[in-house]
C-alpha positions as CSV (number, residue, x, y, z in Angstrom):
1,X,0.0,0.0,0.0
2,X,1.0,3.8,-0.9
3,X,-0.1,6.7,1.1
4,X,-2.0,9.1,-0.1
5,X,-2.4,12.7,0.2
6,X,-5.1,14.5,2.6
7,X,-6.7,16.1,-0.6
8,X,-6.6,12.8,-2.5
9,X,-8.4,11.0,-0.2
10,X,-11.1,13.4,0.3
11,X,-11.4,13.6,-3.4
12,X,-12.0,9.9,-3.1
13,X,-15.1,10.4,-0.4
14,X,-17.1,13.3,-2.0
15,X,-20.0,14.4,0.7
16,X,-23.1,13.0,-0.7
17,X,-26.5,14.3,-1.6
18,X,-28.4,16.0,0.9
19,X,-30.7,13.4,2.6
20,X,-28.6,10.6,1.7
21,X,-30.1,7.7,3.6
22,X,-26.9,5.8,3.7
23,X,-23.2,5.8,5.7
24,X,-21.4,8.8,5.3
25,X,-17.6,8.7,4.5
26,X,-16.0,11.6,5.2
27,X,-11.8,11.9,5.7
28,X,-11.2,13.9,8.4
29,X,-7.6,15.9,9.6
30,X,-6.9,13.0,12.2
31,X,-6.8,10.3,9.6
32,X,-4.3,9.6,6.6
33,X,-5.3,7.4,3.8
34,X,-3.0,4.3,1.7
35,X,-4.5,2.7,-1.4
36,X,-2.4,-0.3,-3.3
37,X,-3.0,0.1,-7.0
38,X,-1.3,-2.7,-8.3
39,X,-2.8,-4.8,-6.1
40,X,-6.2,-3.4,-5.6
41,X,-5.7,-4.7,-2.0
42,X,-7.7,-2.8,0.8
43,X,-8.6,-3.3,4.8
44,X,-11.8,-5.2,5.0
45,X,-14.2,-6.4,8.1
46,X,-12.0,-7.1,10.7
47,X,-9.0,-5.2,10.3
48,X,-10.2,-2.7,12.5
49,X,-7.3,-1.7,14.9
50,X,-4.5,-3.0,13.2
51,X,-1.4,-1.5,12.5
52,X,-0.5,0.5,9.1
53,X,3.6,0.3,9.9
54,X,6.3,1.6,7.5
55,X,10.0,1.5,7.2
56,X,12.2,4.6,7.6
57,X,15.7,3.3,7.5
58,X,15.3,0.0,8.6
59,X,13.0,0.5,11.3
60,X,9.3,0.1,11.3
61,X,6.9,2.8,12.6
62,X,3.7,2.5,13.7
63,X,1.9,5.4,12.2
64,X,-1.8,4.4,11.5
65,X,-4.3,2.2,13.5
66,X,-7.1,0.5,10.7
67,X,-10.6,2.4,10.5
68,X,-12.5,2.2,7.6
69,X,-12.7,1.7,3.9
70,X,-15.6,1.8,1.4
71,X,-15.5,-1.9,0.7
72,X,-12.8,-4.7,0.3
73,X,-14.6,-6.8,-2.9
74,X,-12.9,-5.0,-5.7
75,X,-11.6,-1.6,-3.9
76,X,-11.9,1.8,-5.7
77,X,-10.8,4.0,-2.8
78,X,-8.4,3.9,-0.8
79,X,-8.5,2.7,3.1
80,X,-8.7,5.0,6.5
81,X,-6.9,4.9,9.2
82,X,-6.5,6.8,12.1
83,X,-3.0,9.2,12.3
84,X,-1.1,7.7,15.1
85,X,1.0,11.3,14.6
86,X,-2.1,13.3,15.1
87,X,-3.0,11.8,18.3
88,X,1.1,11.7,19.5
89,X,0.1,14.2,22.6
90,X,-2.8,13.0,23.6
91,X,-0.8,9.5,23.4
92,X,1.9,11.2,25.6
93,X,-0.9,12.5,27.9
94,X,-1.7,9.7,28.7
95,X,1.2,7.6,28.8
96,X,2.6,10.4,31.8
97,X,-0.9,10.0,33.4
98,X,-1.1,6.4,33.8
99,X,1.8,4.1,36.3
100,X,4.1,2.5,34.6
101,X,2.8,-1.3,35.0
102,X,4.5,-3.6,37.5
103,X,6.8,-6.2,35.5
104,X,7.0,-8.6,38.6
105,X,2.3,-9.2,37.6
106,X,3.1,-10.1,34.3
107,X,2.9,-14.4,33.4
108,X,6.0,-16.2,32.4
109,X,7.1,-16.0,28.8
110,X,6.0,-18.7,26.6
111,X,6.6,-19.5,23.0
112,X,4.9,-16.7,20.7
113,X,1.0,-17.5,20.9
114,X,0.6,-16.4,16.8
115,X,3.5,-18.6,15.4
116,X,2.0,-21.8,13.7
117,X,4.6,-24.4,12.3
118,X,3.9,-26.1,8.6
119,X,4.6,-29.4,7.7
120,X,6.1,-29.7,4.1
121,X,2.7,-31.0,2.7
122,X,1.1,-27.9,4.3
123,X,0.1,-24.8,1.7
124,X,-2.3,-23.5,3.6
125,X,-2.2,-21.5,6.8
126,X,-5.0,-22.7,9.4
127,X,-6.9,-19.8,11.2
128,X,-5.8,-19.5,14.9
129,X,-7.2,-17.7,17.9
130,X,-4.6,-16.1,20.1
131,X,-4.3,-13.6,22.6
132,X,-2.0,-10.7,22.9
133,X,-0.6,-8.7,25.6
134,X,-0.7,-4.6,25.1
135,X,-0.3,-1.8,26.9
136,X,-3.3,0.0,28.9
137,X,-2.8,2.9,26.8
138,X,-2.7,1.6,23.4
139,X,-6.1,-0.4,24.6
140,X,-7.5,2.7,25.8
141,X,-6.3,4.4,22.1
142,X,-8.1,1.8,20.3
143,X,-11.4,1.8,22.4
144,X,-11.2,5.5,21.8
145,X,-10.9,5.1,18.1
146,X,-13.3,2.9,17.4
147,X,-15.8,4.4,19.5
148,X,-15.6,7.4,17.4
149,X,-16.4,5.6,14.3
């Protein structure tokens, strides 16, 4: 995926008609936008809340959380997501606001839940349900974000 400009991606979601009876897309200042092309690959049901990363030399940034797109089927325009820059004080806010959480609580390490081995005869990944372990405030982020939506 490719981001896009601001402008671009509001060009994309044009307001519609007055009394339009269905969902209302609208790019707002506190999201960014990426579209693939090529690929014609887009965020679908379910991806809301995961990461949008990029390298800058060599190291990956987080710098969008999944939000919304118009449909995943055969895209035309480009997926939202909310601009982890945009909300970088509020992040800091609350990072300063909340204790630091005690390392002594947390379980022993294990093996990484999400890793799933294949066999040579395997193609296919199986789908597997697995936890994760994140911070209070990138929870709190997330609620936040998707309550807004």
């Amino acid at each position: 995926m490719t981001l896009m400009g601001q402008d671009d991606c509001a060009w994309m979601y044009p307001p519609p008609p007055e009394g339009y009876p269905g969902p209302v897309y609208a790019v707002k200042e506190d999201m960014l936008c990426a579209a693939s092309r090529k690929t014609e690959k887009s965020i679908c049901r379910g991806d809301s809340g995961g990461p949008l990363v990029c390298p800058v030399e060599g190291v990956w940034y987080l710098i969008g959380i999944t939000s919304w797109s118009s449909g995943c089927e055969s895209p035309v325009a480009p997926s939202v997501f909310a601009n982890v820059t945009y909300f970088a004080n509020w992040i800091e806010e609350k990072k300063q606001a909340s204790p630091d959480p005690d390392i002594a609580l947390a379980p022993p390490q294990e093996g990484a839940p999400a890793l799933i081995a294949l066999d040579s005869q395997d193609s296919v990944l199986e789908s597997k349900s697995f936890g994760i372990l994140m911070s209070s405030q990138i929870f709190l982020l997330q609620l936040t974000l998707l309550g807004n939506l």
